[in-house]
TORRO-436528 format. One record per atom (N, C-alpha, C): atom name; x, y, z; residue in one letter; residue number from 1. Coordinates in nm, 4 decimals, padded with zeros to 6 digits, always signed. Example, Ala and Ser with C-alpha at 12.3 -4.5 7.8 and 13.67 -1.06 7.14 Angstrom:
REM residues 2
{a=N; X=+01.3190; Y=-00.5690; Z=+00.7800; r=A; k=1}
{a=CA; X=+01.2300; Y=-00.4500; Z=+00.7800; r=A; k=1}
{a=C; X=+01.3200; Y=-00.3300; Z=+00.7800; r=A; k=1}
{a=N; X=+01.2850; Y=-00.2250; Z=+00.7080; r=S; k=2}
{a=CA; X=+01.3670; Y=-00.1060; Z=+00.7140; r=S; k=2}
{a=C; X=+01.2900; Y=+00.0030; Z=+00.7870; r=S; k=2}
END
This chain:
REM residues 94
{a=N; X=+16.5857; Y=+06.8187; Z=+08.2771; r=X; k=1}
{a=CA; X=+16.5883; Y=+06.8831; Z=+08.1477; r=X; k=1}
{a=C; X=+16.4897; Y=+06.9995; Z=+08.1469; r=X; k=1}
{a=N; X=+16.5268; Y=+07.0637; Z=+08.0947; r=X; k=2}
{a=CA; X=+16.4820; Y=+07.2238; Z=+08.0799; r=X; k=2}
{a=C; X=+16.3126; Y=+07.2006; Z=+07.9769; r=X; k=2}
{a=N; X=+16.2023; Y=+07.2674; Z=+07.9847; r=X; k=3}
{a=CA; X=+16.0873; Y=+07.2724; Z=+07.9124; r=X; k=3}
{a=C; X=+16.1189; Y=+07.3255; Z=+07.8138; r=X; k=3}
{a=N; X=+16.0628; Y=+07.2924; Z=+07.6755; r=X; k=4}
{a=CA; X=+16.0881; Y=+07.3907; Z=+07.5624; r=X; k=4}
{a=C; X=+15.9731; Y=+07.4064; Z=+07.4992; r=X; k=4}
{a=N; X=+15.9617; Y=+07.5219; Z=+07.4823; r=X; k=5}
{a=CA; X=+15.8168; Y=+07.5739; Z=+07.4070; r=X; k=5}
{a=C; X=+15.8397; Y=+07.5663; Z=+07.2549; r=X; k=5}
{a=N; X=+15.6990; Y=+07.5815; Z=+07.2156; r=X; k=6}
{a=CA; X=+15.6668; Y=+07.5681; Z=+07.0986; r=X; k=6}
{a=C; X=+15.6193; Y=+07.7585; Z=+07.0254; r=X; k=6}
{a=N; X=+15.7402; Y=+07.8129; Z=+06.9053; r=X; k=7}
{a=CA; X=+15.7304; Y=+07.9155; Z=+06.8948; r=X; k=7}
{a=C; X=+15.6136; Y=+07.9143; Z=+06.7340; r=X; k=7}
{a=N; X=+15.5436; Y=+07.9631; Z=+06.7234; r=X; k=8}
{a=CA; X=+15.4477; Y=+08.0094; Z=+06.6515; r=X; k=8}
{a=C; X=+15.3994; Y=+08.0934; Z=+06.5874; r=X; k=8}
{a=N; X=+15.4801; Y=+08.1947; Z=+06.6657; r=X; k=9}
{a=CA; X=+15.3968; Y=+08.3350; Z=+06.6478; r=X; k=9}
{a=C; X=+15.5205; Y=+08.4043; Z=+06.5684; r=X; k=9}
{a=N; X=+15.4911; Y=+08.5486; Z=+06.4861; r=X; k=10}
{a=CA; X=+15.6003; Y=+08.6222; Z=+06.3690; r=X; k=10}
{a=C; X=+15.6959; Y=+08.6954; Z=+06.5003; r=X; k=10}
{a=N; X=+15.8153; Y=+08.7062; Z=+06.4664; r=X; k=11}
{a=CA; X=+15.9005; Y=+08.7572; Z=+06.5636; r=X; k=11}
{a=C; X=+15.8239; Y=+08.9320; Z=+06.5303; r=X; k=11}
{a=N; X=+15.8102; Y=+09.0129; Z=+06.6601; r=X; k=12}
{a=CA; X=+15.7724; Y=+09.1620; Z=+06.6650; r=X; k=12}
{a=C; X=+15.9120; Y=+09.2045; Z=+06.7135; r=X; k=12}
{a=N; X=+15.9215; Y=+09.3493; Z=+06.6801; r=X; k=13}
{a=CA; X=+16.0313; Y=+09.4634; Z=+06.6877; r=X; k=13}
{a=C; X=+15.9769; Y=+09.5871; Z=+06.7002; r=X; k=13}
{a=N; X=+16.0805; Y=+09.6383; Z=+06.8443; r=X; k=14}
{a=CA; X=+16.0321; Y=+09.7737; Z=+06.8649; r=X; k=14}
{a=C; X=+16.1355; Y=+09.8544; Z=+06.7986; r=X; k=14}
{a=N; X=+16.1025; Y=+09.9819; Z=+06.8060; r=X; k=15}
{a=CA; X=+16.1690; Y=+10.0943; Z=+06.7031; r=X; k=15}
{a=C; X=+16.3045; Y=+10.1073; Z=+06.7522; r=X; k=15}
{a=N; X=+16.3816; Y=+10.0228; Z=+06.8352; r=X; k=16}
{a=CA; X=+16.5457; Y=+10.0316; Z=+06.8573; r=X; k=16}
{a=C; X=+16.5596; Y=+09.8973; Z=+06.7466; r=X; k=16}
{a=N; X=+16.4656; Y=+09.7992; Z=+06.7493; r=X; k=17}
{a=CA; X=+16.5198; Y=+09.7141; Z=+06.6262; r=X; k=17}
{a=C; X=+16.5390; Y=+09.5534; Z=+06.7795; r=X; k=17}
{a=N; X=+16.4928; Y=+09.5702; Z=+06.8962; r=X; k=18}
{a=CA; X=+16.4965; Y=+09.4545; Z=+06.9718; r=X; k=18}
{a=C; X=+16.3517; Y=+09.3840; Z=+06.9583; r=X; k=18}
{a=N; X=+16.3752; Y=+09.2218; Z=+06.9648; r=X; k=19}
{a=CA; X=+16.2628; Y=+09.2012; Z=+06.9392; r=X; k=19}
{a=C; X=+16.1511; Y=+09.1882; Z=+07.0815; r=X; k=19}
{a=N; X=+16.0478; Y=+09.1784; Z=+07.0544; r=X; k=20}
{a=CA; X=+15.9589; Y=+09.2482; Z=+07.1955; r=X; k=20}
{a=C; X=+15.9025; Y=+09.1065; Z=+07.2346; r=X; k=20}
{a=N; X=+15.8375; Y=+09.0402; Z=+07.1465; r=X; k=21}
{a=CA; X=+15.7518; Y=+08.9378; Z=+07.1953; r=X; k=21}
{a=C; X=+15.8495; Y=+08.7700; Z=+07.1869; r=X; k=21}
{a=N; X=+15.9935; Y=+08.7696; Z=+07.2153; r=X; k=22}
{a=CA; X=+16.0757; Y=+08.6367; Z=+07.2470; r=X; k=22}
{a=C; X=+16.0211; Y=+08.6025; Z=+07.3997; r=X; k=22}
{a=N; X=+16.0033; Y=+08.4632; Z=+07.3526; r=X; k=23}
{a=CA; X=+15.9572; Y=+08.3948; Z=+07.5064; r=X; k=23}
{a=C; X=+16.0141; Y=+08.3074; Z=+07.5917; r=X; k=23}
{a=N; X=+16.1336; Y=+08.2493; Z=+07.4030; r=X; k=24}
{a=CA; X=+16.2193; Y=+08.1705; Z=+07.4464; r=X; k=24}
{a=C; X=+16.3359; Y=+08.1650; Z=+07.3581; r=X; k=24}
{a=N; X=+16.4418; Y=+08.1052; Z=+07.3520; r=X; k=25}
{a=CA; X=+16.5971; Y=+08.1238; Z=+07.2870; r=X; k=25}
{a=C; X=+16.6223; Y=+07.9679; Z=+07.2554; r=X; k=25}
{a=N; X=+16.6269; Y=+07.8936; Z=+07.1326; r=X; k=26}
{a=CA; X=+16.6880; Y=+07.7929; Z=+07.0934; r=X; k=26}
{a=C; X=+16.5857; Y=+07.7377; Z=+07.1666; r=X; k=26}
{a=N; X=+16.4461; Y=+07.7403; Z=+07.1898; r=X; k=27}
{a=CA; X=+16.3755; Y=+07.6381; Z=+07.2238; r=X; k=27}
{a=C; X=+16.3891; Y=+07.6428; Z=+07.3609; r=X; k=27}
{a=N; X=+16.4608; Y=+07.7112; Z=+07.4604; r=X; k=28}
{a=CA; X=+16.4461; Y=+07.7170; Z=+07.6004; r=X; k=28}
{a=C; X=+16.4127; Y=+07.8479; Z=+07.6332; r=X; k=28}
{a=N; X=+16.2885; Y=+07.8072; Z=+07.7312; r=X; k=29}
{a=CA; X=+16.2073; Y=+07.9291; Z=+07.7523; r=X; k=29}
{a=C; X=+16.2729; Y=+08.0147; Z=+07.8914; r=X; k=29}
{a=N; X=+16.2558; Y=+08.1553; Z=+07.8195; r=X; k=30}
{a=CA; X=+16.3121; Y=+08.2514; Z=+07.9043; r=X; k=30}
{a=C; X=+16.2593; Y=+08.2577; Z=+08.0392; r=X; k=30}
{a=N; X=+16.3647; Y=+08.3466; Z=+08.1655; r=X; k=31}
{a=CA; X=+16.3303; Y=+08.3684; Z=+08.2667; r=X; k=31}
{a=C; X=+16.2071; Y=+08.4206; Z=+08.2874; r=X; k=31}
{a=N; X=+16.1410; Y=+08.4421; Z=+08.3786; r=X; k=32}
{a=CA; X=+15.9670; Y=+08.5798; Z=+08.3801; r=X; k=32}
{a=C; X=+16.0469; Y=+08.6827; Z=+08.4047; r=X; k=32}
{a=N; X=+15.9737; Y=+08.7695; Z=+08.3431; r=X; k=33}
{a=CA; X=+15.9857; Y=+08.9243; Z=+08.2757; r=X; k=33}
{a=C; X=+16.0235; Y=+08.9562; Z=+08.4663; r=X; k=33}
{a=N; X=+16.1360; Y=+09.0543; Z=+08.4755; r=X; k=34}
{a=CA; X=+16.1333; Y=+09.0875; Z=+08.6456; r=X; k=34}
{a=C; X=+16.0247; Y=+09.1911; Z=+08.6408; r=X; k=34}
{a=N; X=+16.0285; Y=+09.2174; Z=+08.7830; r=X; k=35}
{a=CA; X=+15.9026; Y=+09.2855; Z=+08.8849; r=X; k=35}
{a=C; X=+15.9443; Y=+09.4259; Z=+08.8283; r=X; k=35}
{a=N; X=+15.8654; Y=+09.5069; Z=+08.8829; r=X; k=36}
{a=CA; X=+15.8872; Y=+09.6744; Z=+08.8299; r=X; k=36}
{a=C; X=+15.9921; Y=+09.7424; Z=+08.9120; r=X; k=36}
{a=N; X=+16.0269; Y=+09.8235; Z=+08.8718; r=X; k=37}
{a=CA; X=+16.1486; Y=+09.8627; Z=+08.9643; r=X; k=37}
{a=C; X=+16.0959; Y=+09.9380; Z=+09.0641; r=X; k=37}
{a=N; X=+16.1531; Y=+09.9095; Z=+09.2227; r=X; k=38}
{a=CA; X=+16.0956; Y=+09.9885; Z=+09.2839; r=X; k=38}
{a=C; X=+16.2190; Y=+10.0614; Z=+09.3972; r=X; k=38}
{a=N; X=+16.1922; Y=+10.1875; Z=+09.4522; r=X; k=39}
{a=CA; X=+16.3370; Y=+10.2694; Z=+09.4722; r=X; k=39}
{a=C; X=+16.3456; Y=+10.2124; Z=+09.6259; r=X; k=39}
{a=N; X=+16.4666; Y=+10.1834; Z=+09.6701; r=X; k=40}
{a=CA; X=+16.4920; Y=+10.1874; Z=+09.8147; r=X; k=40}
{a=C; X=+16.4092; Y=+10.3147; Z=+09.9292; r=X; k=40}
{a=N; X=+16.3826; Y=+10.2387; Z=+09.9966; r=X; k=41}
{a=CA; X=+16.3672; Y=+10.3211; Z=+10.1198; r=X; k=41}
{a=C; X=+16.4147; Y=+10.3942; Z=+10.2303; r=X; k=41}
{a=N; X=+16.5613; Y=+10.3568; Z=+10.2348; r=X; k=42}
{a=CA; X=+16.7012; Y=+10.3956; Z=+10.2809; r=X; k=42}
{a=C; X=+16.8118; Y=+10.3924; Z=+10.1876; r=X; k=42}
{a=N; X=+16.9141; Y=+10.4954; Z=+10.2596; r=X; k=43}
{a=CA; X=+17.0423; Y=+10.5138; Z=+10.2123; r=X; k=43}
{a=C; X=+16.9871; Y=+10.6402; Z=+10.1061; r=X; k=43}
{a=N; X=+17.1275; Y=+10.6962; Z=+10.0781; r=X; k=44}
{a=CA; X=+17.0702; Y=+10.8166; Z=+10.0264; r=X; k=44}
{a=C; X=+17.1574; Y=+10.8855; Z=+10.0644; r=X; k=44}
{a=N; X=+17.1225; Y=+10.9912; Z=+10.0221; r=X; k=45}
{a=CA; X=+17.1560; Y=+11.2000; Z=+10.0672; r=X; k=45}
{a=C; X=+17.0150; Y=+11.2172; Z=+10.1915; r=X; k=45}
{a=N; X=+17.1422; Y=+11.2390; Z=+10.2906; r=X; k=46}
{a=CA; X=+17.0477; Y=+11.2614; Z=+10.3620; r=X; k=46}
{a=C; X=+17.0679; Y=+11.4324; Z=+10.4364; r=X; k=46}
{a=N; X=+16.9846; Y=+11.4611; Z=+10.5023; r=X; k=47}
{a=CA; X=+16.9774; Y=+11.6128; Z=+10.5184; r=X; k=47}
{a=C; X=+17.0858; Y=+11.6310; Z=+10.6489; r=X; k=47}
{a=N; X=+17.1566; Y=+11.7478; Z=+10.6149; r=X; k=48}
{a=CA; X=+17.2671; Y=+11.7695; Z=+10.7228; r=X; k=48}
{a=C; X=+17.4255; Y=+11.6752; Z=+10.6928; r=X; k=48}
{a=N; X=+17.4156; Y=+11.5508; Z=+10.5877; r=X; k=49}
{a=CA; X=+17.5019; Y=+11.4997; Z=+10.5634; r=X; k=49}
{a=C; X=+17.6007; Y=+11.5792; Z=+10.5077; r=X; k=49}
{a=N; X=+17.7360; Y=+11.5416; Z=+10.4840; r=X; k=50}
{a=CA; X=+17.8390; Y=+11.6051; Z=+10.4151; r=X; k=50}
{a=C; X=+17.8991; Y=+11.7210; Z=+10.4903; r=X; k=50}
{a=N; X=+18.0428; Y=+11.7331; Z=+10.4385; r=X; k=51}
{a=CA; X=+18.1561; Y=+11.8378; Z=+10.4780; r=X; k=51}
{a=C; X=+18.0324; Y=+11.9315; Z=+10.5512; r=X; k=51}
{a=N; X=+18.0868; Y=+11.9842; Z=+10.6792; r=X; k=52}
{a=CA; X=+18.0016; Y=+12.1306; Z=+10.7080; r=X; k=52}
{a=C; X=+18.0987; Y=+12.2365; Z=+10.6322; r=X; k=52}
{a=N; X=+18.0304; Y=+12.3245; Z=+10.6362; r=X; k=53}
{a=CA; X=+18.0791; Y=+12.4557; Z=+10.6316; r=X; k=53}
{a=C; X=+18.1395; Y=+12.5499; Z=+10.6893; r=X; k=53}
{a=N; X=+18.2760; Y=+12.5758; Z=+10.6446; r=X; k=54}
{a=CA; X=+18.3660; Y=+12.6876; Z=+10.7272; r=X; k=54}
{a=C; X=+18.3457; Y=+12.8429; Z=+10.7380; r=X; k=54}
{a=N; X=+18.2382; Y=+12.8783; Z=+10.6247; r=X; k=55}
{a=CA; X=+18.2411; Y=+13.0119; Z=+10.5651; r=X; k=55}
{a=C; X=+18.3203; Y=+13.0588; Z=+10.5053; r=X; k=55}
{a=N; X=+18.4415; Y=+12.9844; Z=+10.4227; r=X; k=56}
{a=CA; X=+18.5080; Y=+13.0820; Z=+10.2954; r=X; k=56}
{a=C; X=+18.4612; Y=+13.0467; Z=+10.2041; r=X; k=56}
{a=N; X=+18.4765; Y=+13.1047; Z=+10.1061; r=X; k=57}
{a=CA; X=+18.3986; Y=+13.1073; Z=+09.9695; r=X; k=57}
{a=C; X=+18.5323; Y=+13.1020; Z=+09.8704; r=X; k=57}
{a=N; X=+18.5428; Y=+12.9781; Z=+09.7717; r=X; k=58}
{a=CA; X=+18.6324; Y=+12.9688; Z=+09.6394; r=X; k=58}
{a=C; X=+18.6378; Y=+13.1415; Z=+09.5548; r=X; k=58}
{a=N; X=+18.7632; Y=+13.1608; Z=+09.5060; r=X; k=59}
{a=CA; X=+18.8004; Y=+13.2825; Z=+09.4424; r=X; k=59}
{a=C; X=+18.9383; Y=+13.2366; Z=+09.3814; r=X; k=59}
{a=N; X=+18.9236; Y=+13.2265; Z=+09.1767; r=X; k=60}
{a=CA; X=+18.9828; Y=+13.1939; Z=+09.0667; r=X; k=60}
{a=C; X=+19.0759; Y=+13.3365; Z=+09.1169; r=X; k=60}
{a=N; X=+19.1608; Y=+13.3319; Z=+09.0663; r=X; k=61}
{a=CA; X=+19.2670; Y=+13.4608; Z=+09.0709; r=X; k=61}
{a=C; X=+19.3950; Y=+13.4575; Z=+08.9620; r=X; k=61}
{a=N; X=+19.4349; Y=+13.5051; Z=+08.8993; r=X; k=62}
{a=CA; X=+19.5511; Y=+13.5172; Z=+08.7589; r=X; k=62}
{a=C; X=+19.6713; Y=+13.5953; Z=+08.8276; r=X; k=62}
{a=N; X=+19.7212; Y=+13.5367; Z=+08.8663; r=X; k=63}
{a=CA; X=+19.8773; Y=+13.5882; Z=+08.9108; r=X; k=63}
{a=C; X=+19.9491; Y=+13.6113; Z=+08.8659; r=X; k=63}
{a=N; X=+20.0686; Y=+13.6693; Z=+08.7925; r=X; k=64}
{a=CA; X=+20.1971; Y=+13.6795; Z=+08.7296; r=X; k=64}
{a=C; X=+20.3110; Y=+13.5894; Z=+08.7730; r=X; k=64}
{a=N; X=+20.3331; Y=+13.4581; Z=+08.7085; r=X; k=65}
{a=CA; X=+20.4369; Y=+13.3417; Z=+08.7679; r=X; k=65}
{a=C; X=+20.5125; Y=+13.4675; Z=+08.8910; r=X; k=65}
{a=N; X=+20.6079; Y=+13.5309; Z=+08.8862; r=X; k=66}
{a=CA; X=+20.6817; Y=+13.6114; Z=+08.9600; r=X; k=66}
{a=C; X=+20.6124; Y=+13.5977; Z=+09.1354; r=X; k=66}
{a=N; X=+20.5023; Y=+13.6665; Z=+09.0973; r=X; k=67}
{a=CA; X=+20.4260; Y=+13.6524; Z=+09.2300; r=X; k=67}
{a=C; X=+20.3555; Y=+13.5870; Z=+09.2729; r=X; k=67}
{a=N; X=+20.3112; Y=+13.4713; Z=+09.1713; r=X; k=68}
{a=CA; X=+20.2801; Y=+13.3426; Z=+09.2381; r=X; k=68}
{a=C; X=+20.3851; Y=+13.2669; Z=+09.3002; r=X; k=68}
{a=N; X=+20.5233; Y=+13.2241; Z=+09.2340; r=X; k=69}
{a=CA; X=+20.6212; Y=+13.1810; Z=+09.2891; r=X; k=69}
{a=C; X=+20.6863; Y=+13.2673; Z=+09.4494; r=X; k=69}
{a=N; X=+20.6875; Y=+13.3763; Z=+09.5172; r=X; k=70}
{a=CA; X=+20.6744; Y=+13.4399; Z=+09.5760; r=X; k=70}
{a=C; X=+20.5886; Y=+13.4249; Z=+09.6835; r=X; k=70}
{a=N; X=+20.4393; Y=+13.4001; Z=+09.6529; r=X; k=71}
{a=CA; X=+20.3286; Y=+13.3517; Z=+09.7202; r=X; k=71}
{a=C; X=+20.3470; Y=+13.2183; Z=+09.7572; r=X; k=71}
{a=N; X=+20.3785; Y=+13.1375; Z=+09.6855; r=X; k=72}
{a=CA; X=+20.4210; Y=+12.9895; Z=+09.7562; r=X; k=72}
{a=C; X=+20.5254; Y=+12.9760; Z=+09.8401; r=X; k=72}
{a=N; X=+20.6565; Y=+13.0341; Z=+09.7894; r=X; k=73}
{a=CA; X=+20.7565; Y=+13.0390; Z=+09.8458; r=X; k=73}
{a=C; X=+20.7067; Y=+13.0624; Z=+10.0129; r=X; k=73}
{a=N; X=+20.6584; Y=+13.1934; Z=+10.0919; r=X; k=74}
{a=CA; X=+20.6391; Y=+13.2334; Z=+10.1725; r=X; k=74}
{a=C; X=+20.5175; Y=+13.1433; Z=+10.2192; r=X; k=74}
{a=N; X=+20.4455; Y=+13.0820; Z=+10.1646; r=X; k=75}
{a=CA; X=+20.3470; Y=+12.9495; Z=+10.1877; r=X; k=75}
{a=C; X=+20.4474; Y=+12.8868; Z=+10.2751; r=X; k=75}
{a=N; X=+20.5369; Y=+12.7924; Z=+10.2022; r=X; k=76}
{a=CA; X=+20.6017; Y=+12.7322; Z=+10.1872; r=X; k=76}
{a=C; X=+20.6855; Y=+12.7120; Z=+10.3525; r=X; k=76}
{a=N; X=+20.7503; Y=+12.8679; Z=+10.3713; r=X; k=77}
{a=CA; X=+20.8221; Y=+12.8549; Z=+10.4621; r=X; k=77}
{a=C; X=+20.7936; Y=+12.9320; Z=+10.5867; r=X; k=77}
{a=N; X=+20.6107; Y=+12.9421; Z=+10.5853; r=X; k=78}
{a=CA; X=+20.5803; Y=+12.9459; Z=+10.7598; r=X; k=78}
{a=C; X=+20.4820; Y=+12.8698; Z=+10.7526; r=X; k=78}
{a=N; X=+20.4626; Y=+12.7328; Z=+10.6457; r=X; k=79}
{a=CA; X=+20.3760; Y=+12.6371; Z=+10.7265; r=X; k=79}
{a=C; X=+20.2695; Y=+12.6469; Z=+10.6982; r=X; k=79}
{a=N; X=+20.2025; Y=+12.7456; Z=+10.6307; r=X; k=80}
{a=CA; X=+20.0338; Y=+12.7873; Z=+10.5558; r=X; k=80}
{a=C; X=+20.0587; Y=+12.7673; Z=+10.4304; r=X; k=80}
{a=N; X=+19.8950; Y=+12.7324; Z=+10.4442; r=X; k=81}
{a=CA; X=+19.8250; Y=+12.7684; Z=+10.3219; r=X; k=81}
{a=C; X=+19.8367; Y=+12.8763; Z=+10.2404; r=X; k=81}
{a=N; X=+19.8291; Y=+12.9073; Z=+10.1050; r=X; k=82}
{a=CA; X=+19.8454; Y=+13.0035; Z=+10.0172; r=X; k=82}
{a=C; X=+19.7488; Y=+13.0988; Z=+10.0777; r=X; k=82}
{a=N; X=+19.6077; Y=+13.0405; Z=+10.0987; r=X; k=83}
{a=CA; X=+19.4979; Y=+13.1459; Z=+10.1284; r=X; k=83}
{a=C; X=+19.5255; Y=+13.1997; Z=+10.2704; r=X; k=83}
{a=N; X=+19.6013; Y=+13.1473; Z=+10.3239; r=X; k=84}
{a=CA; X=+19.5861; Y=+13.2245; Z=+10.5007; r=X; k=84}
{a=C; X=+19.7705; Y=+13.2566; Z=+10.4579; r=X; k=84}
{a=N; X=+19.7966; Y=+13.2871; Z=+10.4268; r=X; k=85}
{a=CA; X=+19.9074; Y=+13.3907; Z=+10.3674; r=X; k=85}
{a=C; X=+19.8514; Y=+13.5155; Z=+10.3375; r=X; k=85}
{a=N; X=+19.7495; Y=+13.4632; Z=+10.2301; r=X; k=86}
{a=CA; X=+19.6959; Y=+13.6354; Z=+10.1552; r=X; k=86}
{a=C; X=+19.5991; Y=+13.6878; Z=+10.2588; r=X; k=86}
{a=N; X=+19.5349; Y=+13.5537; Z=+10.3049; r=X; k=87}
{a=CA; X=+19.4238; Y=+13.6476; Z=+10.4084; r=X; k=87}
{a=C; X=+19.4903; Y=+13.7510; Z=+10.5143; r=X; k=87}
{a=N; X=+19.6088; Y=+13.6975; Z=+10.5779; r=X; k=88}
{a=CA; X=+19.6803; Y=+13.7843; Z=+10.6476; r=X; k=88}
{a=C; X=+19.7333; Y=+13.8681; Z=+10.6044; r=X; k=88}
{a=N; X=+19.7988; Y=+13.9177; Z=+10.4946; r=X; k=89}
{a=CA; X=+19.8363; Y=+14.0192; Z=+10.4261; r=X; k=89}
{a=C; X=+19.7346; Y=+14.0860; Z=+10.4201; r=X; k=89}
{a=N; X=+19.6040; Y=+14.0588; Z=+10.3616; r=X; k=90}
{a=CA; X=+19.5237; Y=+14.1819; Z=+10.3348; r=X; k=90}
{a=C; X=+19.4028; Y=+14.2110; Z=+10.4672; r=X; k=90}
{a=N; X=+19.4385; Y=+14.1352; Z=+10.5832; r=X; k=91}
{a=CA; X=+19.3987; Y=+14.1932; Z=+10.6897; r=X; k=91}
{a=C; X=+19.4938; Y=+14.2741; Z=+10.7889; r=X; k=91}
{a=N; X=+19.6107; Y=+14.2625; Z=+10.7540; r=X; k=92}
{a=CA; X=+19.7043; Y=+14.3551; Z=+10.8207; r=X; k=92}
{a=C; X=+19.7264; Y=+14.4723; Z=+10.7535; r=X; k=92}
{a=N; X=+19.6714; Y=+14.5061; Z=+10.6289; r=X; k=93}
{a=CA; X=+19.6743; Y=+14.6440; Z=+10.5324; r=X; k=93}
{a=C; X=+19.5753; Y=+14.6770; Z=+10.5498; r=X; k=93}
{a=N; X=+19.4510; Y=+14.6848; Z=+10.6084; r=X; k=94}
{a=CA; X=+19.3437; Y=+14.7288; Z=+10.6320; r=X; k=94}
{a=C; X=+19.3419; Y=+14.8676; Z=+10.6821; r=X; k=94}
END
């Protein structure tokens, strides 16, 4: 059988409205307060982790449906990507 304490003291409340000083619930006394939190020593972000880098850089662009549909299409039917479509277009107009 479980110990049950003897409560005595005025219930206290902190400013969220929980009470601070419960020791025990229906006469059975609570677990001990846990240890302080303390952070792992491993695992993590670690340096050099994640995707490397190819060197292209993201670019938003507003197309006219017409020539977006156009742009995929030709995606579409040699096997690339939208961006190595345009990249080749505007390295062969150079």
């Amino acid at each position: 059988m479980k110990k049950r304490s003897e409560n005595n003291e005025a219930p206290q409340f902190d400013a969220e409205g929980y009470q601070i000083n419960m020791k025990d619930l229906n006469g059975e006394l609570l677990p001990a307060p846990a240890l302080e939190f303390q952070p792992l020593s491993h695992g993590g972000a670690r340096r050099g982790a994640g995707r490397k880098s190819i060197g292209r850089k993201p670019v938003l662009l507003r197309l006219s449906p017409p020539v977006l549909d156009r742009l995929r299409a030709k995606a579409k039917a040699e096997h690339k990507t939208m961006s190595e479509v345009v990249e080749e277009r505007l390295e062969t107009n150079r």
